[in-house]
N, C-alpha and C positions, 0 to 999 in steps of 0.2 A: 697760529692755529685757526683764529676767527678769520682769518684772510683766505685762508686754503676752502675752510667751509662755504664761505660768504661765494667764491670763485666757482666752487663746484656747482652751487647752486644756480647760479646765472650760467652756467653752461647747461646746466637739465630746464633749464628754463627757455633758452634758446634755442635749443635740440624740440622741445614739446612745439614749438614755436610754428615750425619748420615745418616739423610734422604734421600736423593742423594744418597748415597751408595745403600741404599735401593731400591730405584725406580730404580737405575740402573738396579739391580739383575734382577727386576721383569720386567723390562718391555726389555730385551737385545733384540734387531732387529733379531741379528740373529741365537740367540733360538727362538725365536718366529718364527721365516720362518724354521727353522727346525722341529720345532714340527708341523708347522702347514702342511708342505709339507709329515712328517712323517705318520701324522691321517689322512690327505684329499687326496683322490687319483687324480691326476693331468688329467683335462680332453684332449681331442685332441688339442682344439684348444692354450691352453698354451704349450701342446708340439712344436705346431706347431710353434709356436711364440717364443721358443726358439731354434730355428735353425736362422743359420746368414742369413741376409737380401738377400743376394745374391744367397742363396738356396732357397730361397722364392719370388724371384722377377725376379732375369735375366735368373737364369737356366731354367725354365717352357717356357720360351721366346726362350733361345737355343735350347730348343729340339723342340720344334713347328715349328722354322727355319730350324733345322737338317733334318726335314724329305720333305719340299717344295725344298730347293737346293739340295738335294739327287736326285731327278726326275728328273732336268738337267743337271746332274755331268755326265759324260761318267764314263763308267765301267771300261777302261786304265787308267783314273784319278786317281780314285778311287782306283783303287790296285798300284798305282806309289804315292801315297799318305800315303796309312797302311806302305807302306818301309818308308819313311819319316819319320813318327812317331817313327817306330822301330828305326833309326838313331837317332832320337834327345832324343830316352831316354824316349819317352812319349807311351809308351806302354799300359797304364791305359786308355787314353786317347781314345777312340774310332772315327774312321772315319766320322760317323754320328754326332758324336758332336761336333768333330771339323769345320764341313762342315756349323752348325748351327753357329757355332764361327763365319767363314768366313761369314754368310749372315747379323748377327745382327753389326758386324765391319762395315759393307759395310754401311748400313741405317746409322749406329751413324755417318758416315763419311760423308753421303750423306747429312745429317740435320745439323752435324757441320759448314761443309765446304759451304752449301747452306747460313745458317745464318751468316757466316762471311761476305758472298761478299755484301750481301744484306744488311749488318752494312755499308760498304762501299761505296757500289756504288747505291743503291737501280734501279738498271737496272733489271727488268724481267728475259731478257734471260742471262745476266750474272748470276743471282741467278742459274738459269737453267743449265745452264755449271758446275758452281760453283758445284750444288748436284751432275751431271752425273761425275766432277772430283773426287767427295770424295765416291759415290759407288763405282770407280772404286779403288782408293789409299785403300778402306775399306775392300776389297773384296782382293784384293792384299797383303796387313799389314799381314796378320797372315802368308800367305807362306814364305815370309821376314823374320818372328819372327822363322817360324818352320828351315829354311834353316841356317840360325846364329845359332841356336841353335844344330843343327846338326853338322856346322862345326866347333863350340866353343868346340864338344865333342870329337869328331873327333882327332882336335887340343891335347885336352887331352892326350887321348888314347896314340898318339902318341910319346909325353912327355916322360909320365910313363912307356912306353914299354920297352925301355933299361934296368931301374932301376928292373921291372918286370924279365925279362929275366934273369938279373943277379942273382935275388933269387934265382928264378925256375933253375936254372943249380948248384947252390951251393947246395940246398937243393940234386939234384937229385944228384949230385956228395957223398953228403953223405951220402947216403943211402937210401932215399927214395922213393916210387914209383913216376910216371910222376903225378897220381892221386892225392897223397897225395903231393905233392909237392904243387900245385895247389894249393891247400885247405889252405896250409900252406902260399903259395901268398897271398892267399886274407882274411887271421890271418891280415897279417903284414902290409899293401897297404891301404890306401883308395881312390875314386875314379870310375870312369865310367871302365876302365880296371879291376881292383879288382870285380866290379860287373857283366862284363860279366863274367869273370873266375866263380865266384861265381854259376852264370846261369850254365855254363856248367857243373859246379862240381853236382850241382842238379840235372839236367837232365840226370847225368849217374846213380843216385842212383835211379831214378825212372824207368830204364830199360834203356835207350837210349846208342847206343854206342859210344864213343869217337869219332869216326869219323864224326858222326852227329853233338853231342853235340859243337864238333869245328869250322865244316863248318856253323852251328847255329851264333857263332858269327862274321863271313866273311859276312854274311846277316843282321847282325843288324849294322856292322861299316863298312863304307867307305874308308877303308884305306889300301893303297896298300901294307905299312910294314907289319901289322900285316895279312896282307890275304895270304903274302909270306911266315910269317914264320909257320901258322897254315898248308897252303900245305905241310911244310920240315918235318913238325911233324909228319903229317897223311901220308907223303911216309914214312918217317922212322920207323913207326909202322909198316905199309904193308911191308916193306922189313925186317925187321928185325936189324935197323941198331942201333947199342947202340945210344941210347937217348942222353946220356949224351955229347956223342962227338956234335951230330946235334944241341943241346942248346948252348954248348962252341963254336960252330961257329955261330951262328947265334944271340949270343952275344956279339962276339967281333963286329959284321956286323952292329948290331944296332948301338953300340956305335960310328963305324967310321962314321956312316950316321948321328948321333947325331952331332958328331964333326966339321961335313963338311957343316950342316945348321947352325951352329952356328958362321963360318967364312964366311958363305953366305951372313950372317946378318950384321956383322962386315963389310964385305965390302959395303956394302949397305946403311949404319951406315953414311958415310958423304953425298953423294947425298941426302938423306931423312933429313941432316941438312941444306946443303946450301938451299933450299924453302924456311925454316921459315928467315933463314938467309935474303936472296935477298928480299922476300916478307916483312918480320917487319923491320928490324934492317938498311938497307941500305936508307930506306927513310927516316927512321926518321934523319940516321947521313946527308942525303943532307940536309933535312931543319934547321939543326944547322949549318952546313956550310957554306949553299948558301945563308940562308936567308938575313943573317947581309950582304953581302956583295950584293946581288939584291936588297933592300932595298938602300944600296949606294948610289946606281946605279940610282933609279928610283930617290931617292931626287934632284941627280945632273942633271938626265934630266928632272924636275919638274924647275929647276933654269932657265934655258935657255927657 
């Protein structure tokens, strides 16, 4: 009898088996969202719902702000601001959006910083303070964000410019044009320098001449190395002076100024450690010191 049950069993278990295989086939989620998005043409509003939430919610908010602080932005701003952008690499990035950026920061900062104080102290005019501090900290945050981010790249630039230089004079030493050399920098490099070079390599195949396309990037980067050695480049072309020599010096130049921040640092290297030194480590060793013995102290004048 237990053999007949036991058998039956294993046949409702392989029949369920079976069928499960089956219902799988038929009913798979996502053949059925394929077929069904293949046959049914997708109307607006599910397009529109699949865009991220923040193209659908803060962006329409940014531009609506972009164009009310544009009316009170000064026009010197406003063009000392497009360089900014250029600087940090955010070139996509438009002046009027960024300006809407700045007004929706200011509010989020204005209603953050408002509701904290007012968690705290529930005073009026402290709330009142509180938001006039966070429009201003709000309104302030994104030129902070834009200015680091300009000099993070900056910073870059700087870096890679030696190792850059070094290419571009090997390459040009072996034969190739200052053009092609270029092109061939930024094969090898990656990096904010590898993509201005890149820029300029473009901007000569679309008509622009070398002189431009170079002074092009002394206007998107702030740095005095690189604005000096695109000047030796562009007299050495107007005079006629071999290339090859003006990169071999103006590589060896990089690298001594390479070598000479980096003993800069080194020396700078123990002042920047005695602070954490004096500040952590010297208090903690007096209250292992002093304690047990001012402790002593205070018991034996507790005695008397």
């Amino acid at each position: 009898m237990e053999a007949i049950i036991f058998a039956v069993l294993a046949a409702v278990g392989v029949l369920m088996f079976f069928l499960s295989l089956q219902l799988g086939r038929q009913l798979d989620p996502v053949q059925a969202r394929l077929q069904q998005i293949a046959v049914r043409p997708r109307s607006l509003e599910e397009l529109e719902l699949q865009r991220p939430i923040g193209d659908r919610t803060i962006k329409p908010i940014i531009r609506g702000l972009s164009g009310l602080v544009g009316r009170f932005y000064p026009a010197n701003t406003v063009r000392a601001l497009t360089l900014k952008l250029k600087r940090a690499g955010m070139e996509s990035t438009s002046t009027e959006f960024f300006l809407g950026i700045k007004g929706f920061a200011a509010i989020v900062g204005a209603v953050a910083l408002s509701a904290l104080v007012n968690l705290m102290t529930s005073d009026p005019m402290q709330t009142l303070a509180g938001a006039i501090g966070g429009l201003i900290v709000g309104f302030m945050a994104p030129d902070f964000y834009l200015g680091n981010k300009a000099g993070k790249r900056s910073n870059e630039i700087l870096e890679t410019l030696p190792d850059a230089l070094d290419l571009l004079t090997i390459s040009v030493e072996a034969g190739l044009g200052f053009d092609a050399a270029l092109v061939k920098v930024t094969e090898k490099m990656k990096g904010a320098l590898s993509e201005e070079f890149k820029r300029a390599a473009s901007e000569q195949r679309v008509g622009k001449s070398r002189q431009e396309a170079l002074r092009g990037i002394t206007e998107r980067v702030e740095q005095k190395e690189l604005s000096n050695f695109i000047s030796a480049i562009i007299q050495a072309d107007q005079l006629g002076v071999s290339m090859s020599k003006v990169l071999r010096i103006q590589s060896e130049q990089m690298r001594g100024e390479r070598r000479q921040r980096a003993e800069e640092k080194a020396a700078k290297a123990p002042i920047l450690i005695m602070l954490p030194t004096i500040g952590c480590i010297f208090p903690s060793l007096f209250i292992v010191i002093l304690a047990p013995a001012a402790l002593s102290a205070m018991s034996s004048c507790s005695q008397f």
